[in-house]
N, C-alpha and C positions, 0 to 999 in steps of 0.2 A: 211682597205678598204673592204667593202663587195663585197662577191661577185654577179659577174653578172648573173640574170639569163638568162638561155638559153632554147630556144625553144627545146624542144621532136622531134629528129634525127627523118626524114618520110623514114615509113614502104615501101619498096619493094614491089612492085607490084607481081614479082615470089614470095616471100616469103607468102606475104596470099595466092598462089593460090595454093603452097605448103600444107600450112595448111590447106585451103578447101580441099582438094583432101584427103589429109592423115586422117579426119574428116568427110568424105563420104565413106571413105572404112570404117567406123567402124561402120557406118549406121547400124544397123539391120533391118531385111524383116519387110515390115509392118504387122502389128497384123488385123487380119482378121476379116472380119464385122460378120462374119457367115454364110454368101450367098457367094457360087461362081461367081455367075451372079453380085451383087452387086458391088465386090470385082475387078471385071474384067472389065466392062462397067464404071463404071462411080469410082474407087477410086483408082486405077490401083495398085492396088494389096491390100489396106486395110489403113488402119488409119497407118502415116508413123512417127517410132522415129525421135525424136528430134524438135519437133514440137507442137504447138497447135490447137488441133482440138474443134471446136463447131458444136453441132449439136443441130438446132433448130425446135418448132415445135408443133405443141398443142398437147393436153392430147389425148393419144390414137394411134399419130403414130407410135410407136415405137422407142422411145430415149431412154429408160433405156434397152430396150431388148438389143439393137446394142452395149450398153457400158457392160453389162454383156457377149456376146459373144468378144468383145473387151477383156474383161477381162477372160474370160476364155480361147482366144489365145493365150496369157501373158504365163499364167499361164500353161498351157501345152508344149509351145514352152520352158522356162528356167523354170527347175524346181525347184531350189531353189530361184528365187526371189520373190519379194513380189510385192501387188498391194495396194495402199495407195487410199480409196474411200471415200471421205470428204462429206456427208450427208448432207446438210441444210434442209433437209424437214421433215425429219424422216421416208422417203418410200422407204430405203433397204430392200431388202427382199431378207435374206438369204437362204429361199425355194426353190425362181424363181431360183437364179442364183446356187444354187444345182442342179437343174434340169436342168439349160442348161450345166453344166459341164457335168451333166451324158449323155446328147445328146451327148455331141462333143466325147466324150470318145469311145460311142458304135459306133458313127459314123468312129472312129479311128480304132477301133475295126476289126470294119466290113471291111475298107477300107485295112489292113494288111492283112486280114483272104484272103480276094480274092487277092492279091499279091501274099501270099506263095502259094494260091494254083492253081494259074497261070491263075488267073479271072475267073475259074468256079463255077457256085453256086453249093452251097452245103445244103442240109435242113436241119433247125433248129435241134438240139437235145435237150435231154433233160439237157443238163446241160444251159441253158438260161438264165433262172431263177436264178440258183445260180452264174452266169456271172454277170445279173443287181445286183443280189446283192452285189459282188464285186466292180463293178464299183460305186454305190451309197456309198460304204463305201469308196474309193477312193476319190471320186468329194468332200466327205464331209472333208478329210484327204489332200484337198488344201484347201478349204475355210478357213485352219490353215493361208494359208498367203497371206490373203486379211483383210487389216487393214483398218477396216472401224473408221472414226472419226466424231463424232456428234458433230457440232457445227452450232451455231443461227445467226451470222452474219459475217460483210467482215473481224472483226479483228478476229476472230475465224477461216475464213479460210485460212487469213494471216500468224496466229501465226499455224498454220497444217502444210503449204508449207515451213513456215523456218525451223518446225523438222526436216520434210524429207532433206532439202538444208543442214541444220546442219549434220545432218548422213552421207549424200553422201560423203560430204566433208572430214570429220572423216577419214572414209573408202578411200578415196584416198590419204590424208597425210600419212596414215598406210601404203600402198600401195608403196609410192615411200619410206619411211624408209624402205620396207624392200630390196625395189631394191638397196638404198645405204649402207645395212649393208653386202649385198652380196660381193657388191665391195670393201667395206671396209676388208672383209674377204680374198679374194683374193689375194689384194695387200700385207695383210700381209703372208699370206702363201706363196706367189711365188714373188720371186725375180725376175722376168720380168722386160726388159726395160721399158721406158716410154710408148715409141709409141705402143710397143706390148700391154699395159695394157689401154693406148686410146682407143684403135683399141678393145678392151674386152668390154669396158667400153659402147660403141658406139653402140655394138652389142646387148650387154644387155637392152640396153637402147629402142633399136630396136624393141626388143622381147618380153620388155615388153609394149611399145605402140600398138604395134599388136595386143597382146594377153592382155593386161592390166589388168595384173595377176589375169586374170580368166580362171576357165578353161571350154572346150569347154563340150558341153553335151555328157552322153553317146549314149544315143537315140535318140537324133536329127537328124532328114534322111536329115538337111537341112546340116548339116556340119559346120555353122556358129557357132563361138565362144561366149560363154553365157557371155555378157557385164553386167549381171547383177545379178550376183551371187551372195546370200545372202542379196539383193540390191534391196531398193524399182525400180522396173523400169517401170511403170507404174502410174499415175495420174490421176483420175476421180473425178470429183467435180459434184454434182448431187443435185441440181443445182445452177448454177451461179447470176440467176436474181433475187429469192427475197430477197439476201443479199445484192445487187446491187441497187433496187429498192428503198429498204426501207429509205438507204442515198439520192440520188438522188430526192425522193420524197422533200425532206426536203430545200436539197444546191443542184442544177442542177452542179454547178461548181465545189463545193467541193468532189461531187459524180461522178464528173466524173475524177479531180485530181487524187483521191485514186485509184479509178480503173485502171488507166494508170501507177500508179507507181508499184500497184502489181501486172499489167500485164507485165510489164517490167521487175521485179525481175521472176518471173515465167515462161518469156519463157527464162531467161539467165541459170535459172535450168536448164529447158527440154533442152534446145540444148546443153548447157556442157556435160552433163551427158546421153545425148542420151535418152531422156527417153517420152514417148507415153504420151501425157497431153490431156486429150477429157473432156471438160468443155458442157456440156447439157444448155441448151435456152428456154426461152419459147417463143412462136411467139404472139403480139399483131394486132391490125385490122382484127380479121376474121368478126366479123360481121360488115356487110355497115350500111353505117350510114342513119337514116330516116331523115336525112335533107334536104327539096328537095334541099338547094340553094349548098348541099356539091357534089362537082364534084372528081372522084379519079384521082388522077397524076399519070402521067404513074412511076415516081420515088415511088409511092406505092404498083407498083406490081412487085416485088421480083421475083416471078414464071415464067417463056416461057409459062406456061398454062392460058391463061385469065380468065380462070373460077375458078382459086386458088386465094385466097384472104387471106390476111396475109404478115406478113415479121417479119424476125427474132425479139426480143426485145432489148436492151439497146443501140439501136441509131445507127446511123454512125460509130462513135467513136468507137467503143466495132470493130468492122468489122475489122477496120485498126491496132486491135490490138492483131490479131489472126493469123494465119500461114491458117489455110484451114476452110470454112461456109459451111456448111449442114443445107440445111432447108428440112425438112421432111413433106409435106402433104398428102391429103388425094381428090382422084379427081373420081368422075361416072368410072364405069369399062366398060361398053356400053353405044352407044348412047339410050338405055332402058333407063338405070340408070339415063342418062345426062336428059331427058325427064322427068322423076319424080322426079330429085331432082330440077331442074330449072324451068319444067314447071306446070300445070295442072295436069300429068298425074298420080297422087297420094300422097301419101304421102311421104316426104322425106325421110324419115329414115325406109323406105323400099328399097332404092335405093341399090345396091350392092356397095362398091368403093374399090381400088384400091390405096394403097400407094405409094407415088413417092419419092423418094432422089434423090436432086438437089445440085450439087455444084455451090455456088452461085460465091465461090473466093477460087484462090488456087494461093498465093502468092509465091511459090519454086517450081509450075510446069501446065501441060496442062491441067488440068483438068478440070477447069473452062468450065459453061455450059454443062457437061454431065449431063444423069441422066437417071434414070431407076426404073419400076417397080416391086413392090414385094407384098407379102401377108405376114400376120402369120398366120402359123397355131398354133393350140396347145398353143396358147401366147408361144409357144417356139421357133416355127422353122420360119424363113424366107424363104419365097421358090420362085421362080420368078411369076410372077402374069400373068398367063394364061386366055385370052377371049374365 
């Protein structure tokens, strides 16, 4: 007689709340945008593990800058892990993102130097010069581990996210043999009762979820345990839409199936493994349309700014399948500006402007609708954007 099946025993309510909790403590600090201001006001503390971040936006506001200090926060906060950068367009530039490493660096620099000497300036000497050069040779001595991956479309950056899912995995079955060969070692060495070697067993087991046999940095003023040691812990896809596009163009259905199942496999990566996923957007509708009979819907404007025009690209869909939306534009910095880019008052592209990051959705907390201004200078620095 076969047997009967039987329905899957229901999970305990304490017991997930268990597991979220023990799963939040191992959260690491979010990786920093590069702006304080940014960082504070509107992402409340930076781009947060275990999560996927989009940030959308036309050419020019600043999305590859934000995922290079992203990635250069990574990268100075653990310093043996790596940063996995999936390329679809061919526009890394290992120059740029050398030079904002060597910014954040002397910025570290500088910010240590006034700690030990109890926040009094002190004037440059001459040793500066051979200091930048140290630090250029440093910032180029991490770009060692940032694995950039060139590939042309969505199965290229399918088949990227299963190596990294493959590795991690690797690394954690290695991870828990060695917890079990430890106890295996014990038992045999010490004749201990049962319960005494539960009660070992329990502890180890403890100790190593905690610490999940990595260990903590020597340098880190933050104190937190490096969860990603030797361990890609970082994900940047740069960018997302015209791998996205190019199916979609073709099969609306079938392009948008693909896209929900590898969103799906990719955020179970980043939240198992705790690990920062920031996928870049392009923004469609900035330019109005010369149709007198086309009217805009208020559902076409994305922005709290009326005079922002735009919303992120791959639909609806793509929004609800992402953990936190940055759309990035670009708005008049006075009403000078607002007068010559909107009115008479000259020529446009004489107007000054002012970038703004807006959370448009923040699906794991309050974020939603903040948003705040900034500049670049130097195409390096983000600085907050003074009228």
């Amino acid at each position: 007689m076969a047997e009967e099946i039987q329905a899957a025993p229901p999970l305990l309510g304490s017991s997930l709340l268990a597991a979220a909790k023990a799963h939040e403590c191992r959260r690491p600090s979010p990786a920093s945008s590069g702006s304080a201001v940014v960082d504070e006001e509107a992402l409340s503390g930076g781009f947060r593990y275990g999560e996927i971040t989009s940030i959308a936006g036309a050419s020019g506001t600043g999305k590859s800058l934000m995922t290079y200090h992203a990635t250069a926060s990574h990268l100075l906060v653990y310093k043996l892990s790596e940063v996995a950068l999936i390329d679809t367009t061919g526009s890394f530039s290992p120059l740029r993102l050398r030079d904002v490493l060597v910014f954040r660096l002397e910025a570290q620099s500088q910010r240590d130097k006034y700690q030990r000497s109890g926040y009094v300036y002190e004037k440059s000497s001459s040793k500066t010069r051979l200091m930048r050069e140290q630090l250029v040779e440093e910032a180029t001595s991490m770009l060692g581990r940032v694995k950039v991956m060139r590939v042309f479309d969505l199965a290229g950056v399918v088949e990227a996210v299963g190596e990294i899912g493959e590795m991690r995995e690797r690394n954690s079955q290695l991870s828990q043999k060695v917890i079990v060969t430890e106890s295996t070692k014990r038992r045999e060495a010490v004749g201990d009762s049962e319960d005494e070697l539960e009660e070992e067993d329990e502890n180890s087991m403890s100790k190593h979820v905690s610490h999940s046999s990595l260990d903590a940095e020597d340098d880190d003023s933050s104190g937190q345990p490096d969860l990603h040691n030797g361990r890609v812990g970082m994900i940047v896809v740069d960018t997302i839409t015209n791998v996205v596009s190019s199916i979609t163009s073709k099969s609306q259905i079938q392009g948008q199936a693909l896209l929900a199942s590898f969103m799906r496999s990719l955020h179970h990566l980043t939240f198992r493994h705790h690990i920062c996923t920031i996928l870049t957007n392009a923004a469609v509708g900035l330019n109005p349309s010369n149709n007198p009979e086309y009217h805009r819907r208020p559902e076409d404007n994305v922005s709290i700014f009326a005079s922002t025009l735009g919303k992120p690209a791959l639909g609806k869909t793509f929004t609800f399948l992402i953990d936190t939306s940055i759309f990035l534009s670009a708005v008049p910095k006075t009403m000078d500006d607002a007068q010559i880019a909107f009115g008479d008052g000259g020529e446009a592209t004489s107007a000054q402007k002012a970038l703004v990051l807006e959370v448009l959705r923040d699906r794991c907390g309050p974020r939603e609708g903040r948003w705040v201004a900034f500049e670049i200078v130097a195409d390096i620095k983000l600085v907050p954007c003074l009228v």
